[in-house]
C-alpha distance (Angstrom), angle and dihedral (degrees) to the residues before:
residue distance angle dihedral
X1 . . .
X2 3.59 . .
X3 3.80 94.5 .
X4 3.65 96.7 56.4
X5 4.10 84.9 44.8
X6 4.10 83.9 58.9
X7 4.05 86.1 45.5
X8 3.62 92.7 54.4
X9 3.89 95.9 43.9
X10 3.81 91.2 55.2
X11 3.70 94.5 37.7
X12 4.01 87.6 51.2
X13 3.66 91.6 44.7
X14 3.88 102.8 54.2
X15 3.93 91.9 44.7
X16 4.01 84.0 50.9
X17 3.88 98.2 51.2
X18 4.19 85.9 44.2
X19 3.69 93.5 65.1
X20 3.40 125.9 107.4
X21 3.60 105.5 167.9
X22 3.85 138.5 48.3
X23 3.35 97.7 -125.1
X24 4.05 98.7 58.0
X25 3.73 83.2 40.2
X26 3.30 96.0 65.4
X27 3.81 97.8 50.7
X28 3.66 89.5 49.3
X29 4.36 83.8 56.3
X30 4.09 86.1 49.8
X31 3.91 89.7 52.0
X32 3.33 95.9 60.1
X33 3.51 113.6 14.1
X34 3.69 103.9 33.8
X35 4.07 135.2 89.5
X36 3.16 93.2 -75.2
X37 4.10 104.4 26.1
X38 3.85 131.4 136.5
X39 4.07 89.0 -109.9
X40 3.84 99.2 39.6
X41 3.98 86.5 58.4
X42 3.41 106.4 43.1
X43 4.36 80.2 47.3
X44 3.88 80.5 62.9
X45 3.78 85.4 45.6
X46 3.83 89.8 66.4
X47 4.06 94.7 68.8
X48 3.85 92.3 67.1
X49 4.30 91.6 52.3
X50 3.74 107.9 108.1
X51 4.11 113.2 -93.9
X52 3.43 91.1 -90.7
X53 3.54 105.1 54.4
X54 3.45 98.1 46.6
X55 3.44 99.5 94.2
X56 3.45 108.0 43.4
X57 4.03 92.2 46.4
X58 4.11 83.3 47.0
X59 4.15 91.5 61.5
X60 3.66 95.1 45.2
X61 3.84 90.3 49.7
X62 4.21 89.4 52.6
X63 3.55 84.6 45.0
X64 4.07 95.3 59.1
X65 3.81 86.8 35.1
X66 4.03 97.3 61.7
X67 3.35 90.7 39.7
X68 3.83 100.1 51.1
X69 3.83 78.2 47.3
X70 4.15 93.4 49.2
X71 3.79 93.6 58.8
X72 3.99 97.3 36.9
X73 4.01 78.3 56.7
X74 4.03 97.4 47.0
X75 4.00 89.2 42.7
X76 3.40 95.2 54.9
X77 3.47 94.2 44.1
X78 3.75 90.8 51.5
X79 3.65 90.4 49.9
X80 3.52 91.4 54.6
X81 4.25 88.8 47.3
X82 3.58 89.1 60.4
X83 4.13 99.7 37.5
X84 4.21 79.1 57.4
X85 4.19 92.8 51.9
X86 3.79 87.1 45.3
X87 3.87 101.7 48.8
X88 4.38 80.9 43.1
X89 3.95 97.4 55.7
X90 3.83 105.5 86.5
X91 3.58 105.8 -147.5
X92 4.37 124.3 -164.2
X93 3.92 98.6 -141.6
X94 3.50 77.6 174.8
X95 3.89 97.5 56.5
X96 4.01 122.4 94.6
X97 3.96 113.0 -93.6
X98 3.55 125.4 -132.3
X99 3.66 105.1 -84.7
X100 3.78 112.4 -121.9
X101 4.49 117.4 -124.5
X102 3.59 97.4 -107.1
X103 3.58 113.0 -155.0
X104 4.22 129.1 -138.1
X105 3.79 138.0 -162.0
X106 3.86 113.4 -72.8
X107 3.80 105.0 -112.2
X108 4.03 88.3 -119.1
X109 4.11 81.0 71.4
X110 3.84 101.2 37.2
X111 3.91 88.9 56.6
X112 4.03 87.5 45.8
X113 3.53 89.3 52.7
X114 3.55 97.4 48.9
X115 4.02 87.4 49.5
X116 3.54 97.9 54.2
X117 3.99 89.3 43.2
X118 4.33 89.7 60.3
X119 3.52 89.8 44.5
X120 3.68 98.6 45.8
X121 4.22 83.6 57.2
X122 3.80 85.1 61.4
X123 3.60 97.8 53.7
X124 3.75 99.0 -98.8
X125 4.21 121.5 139.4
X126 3.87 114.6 -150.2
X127 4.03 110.1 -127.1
X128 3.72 129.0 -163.3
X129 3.79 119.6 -139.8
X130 4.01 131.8 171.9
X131 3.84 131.4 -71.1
X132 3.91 97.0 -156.0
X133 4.13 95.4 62.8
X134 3.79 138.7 -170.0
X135 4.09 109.6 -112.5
X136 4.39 79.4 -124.0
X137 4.09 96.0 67.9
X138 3.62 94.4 37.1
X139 3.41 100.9 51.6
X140 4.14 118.5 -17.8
X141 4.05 89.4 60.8
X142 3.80 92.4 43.2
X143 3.66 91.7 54.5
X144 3.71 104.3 -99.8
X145 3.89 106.9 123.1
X146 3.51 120.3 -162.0
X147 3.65 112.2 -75.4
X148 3.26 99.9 32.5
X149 3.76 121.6 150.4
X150 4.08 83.1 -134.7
X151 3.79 94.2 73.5
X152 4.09 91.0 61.3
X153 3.73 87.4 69.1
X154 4.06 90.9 53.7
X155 3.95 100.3 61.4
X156 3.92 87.8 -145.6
X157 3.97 111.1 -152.7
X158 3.99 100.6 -151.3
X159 4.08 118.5 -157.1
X160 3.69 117.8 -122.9
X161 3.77 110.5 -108.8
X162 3.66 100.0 173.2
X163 3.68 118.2 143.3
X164 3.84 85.0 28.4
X165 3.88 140.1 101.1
X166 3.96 96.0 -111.0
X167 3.72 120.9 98.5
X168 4.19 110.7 -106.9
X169 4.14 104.0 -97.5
X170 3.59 94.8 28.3
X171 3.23 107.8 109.6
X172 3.53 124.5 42.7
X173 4.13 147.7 -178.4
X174 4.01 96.9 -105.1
X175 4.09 111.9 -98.9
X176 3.99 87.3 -161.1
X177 3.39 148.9 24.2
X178 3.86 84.8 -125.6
X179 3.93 101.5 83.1
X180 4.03 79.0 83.2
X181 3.62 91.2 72.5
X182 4.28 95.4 74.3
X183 3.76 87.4 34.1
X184 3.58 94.2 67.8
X185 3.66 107.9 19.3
X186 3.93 84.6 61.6
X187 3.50 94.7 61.0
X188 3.98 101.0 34.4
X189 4.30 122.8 61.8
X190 4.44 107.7 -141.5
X191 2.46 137.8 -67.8
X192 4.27 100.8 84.9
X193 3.33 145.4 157.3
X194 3.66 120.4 -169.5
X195 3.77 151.2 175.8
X196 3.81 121.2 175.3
X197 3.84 109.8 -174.9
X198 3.86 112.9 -165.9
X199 3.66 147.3 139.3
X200 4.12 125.7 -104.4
X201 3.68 140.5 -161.7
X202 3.55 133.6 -130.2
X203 3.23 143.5 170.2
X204 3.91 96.3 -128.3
X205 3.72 135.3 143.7
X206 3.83 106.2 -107.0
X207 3.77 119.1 -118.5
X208 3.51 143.8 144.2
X209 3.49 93.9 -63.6
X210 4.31 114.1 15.1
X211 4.06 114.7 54.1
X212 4.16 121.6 -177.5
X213 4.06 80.6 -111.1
X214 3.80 124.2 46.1
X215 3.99 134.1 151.1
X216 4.03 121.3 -126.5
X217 4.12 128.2 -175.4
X218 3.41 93.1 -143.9
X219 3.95 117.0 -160.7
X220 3.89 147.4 -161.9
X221 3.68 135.1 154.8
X222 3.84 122.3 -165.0
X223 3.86 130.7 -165.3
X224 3.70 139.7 104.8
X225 3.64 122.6 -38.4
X226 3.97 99.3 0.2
X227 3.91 107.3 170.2
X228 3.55 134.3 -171.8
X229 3.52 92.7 -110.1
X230 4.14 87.4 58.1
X231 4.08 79.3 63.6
X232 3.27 111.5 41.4
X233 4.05 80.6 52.2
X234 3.83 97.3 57.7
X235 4.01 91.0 40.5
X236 3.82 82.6 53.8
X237 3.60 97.7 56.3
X238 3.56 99.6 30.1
X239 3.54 91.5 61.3
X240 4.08 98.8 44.2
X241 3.77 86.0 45.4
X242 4.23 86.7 50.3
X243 3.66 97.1 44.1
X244 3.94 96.5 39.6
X245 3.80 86.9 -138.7
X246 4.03 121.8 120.2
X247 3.54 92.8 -174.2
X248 4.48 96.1 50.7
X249 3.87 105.9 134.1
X250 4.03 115.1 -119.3
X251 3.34 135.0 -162.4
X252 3.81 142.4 169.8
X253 3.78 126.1 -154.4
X254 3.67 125.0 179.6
X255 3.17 124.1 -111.9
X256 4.41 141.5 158.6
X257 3.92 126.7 -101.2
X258 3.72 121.8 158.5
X259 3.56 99.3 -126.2
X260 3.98 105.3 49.3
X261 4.10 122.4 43.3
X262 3.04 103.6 -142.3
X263 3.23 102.6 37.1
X264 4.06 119.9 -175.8
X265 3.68 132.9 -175.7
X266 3.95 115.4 -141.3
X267 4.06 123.1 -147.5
X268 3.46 128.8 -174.0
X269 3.74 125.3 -155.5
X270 3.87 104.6 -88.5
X271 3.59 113.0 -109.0
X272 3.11 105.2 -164.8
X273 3.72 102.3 66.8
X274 4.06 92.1 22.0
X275 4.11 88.2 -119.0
X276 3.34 89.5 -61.9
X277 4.04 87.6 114.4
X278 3.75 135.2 -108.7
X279 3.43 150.0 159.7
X280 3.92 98.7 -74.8
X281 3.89 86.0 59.5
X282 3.45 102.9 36.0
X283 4.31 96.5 -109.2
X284 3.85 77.2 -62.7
X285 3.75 108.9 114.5
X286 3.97 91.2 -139.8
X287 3.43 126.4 83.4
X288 4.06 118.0 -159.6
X289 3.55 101.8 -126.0
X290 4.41 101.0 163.2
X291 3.73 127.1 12.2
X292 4.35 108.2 -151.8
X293 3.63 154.4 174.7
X294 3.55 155.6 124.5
X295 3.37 119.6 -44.1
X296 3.72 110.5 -104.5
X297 3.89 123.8 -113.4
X298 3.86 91.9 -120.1
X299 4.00 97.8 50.1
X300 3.80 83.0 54.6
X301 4.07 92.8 52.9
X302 3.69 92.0 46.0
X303 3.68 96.3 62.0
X304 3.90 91.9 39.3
X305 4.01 103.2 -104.9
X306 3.57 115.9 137.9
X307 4.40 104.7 -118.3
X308 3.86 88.9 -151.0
X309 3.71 93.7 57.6
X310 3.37 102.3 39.9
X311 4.33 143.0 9.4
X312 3.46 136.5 164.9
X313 3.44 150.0 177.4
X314 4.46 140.4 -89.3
X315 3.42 137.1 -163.5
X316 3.60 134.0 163.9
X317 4.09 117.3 -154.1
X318 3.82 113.3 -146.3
X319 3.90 93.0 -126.3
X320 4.21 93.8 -173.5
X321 4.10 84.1 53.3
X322 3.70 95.8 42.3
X323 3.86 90.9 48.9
X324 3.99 95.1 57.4
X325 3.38 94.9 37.6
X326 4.05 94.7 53.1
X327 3.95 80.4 47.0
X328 3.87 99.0 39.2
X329 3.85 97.7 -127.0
X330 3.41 115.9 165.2
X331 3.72 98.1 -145.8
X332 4.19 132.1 42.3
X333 3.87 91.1 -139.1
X334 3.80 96.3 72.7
X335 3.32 89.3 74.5
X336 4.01 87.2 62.7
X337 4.02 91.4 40.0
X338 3.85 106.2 111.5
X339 3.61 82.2 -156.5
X340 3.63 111.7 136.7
X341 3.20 97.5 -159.2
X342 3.87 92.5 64.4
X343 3.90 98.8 40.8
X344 4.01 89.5 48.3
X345 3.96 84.4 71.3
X346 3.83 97.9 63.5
């Protein structure tokens, strides 16, 4: 008996100090306390206790009765407290409210948007591959065998795999955007048309215009009878659609990758100093905005195609670079800043 008197006195309790309102109160005063309430009956339980236990049951039940009754009273009256400091507070429903910071896409995301949007009118589908990359799909399927004078110019940042079953050097923080290209073709037969936007890892000095970490929308399409000329074509409008300028100054300059033959690199006038030369293009004028090229021979084999039936082209946009030269920053690392001030003008 005087366990389940305990029971009911916490029970009663925690429902009390839960209510908010007079209403529920009340029905939580009729549960216990009422005719027909938990407390009330197990009172009536008393009368059948032997003689002798009677009276010591009988205090214990008072006890949980007053103070069952001593919070109902203290809840109500807080209730009513706080009913009284709502009815005082004058409110202006009328009045302005405080207008919330609304947030907006970073300008790193509006630029990739806008990418994948041109390309998509071409025929292109955007793919999404892996950061953490196998040394094969970076560089074995993309024709860069190991020791290779190529992979000096990559800055590869390895993962430690120690005290695990992969051999040391084999697995890698992508260097490009480019390690899509055997991922896909491998699974998919020509014709294709594909963009594979991504971030990479170096290990670079940081400047105004290279970082250690840097996103690229790498590129390739692959059917019959792809020429250069069907490249430098889409790079040309891609890059007038991007820049919204009809007038943007483009050139191509040859240049040697192991994975395309020919391979091109593609400048853009810089924008940022108007050609006139500055530190984001090196006094130059140009900016490199997308090296190119024909896919080579071998990249073909390795993912089964046939390189008399069918070629194509790759590129691989520098989306970091594109961004602040659409925007005409100065320096790559805004684009990093946390700075509100700087991302509040995009």
């Amino acid at each position: 008996m005087e366990e389940t008197l305990i029971q009911i006195k916490n029970s009663a309790l925690s429902l009390i100090l839960d209510t908010l309102d007079k209403k529920t109160l009340e029905e939580v005063k009729l549960q216990f306390l009422g005719r027909s309430g938990k407390l009330t009956l197990k009172i009536k339980d008393i009368a059948k206790l032997p003689q002798e236990r009677r009276p010591e049951v009988g205090r214990l039940a008072n006890e949980v009765k007053k103070a069952i009754e001593d919070t109902i009273a203290n809840q109500e009256s807080g209730i009513r407290n706080q009913e009284l400091r709502i009815k005082k507070q004058k409110i202006d429903i009328s009045g302005p409210g405080i207008k919330p910071n609304i947030g907006h896409l970073h300008p790193m995301t509006q630029v990739l948007m806008d990418v994948i949007d041109v390309f998509k009118t071409l025929g292109f589908q955007a793919a999404d591959g892996p950061e953490i990359e196998t040394d094969y799909y970076n560089f074995e399927a993309l024709n860069v065998p190991k020791y290779h004078p190529a992979r000096d110019t990559q800055q590869t940042l390895y993962l430690d795999t120690r005290n695990s079953k992969v051999t040391p050097g084999e697995i890698i923080l992508r260097t490009q955007t480019s390690a899509m290209q055997a991922r896909i073709m491998e699974k998919a037969k020509p014709p294709l048309r594909v963009i594979a936007p991504g971030k990479n890892f170096r290990y670079e000095q940081v400047d105004a215009s290279h970082s250690f970490e840097f996103w690229q929308v790498e590129g390739f399409l692959v059917d019959k009878e792809v020429r250069l000329t069907d490249l430098f074509g889409i790079i040309d409008y891609v890059l007038r659609k991007l820049m919204e300028e009809r007038e943007l100054k483009i050139k191509f300059a040859t240049t040697n990758f192991p994975f395309v033959e020919p391979g091109v690199d593609t400048y853009i006038g810089c924008t940022v100093c108007k050609g006139r030369g500055c530190s984001f293009c090196k006094q130059s004028g140009w900016s490199e905005i997308m090296p190119a090229g024909m896919i080579h021979p071998n990249v073909l084999k390795k993912v089964g195609y046939d390189p008399q039936k069918v070629s194509g082209f790759a590129f691989a946009i520098g989306l970091s670079r594109l961004v602040t030269l659409k925007y005409q920053m100065d320096d790559l690392r805004l684009l990093t800043n946390p700075d509100l001030r700087i991302l509040e003008q995009f």
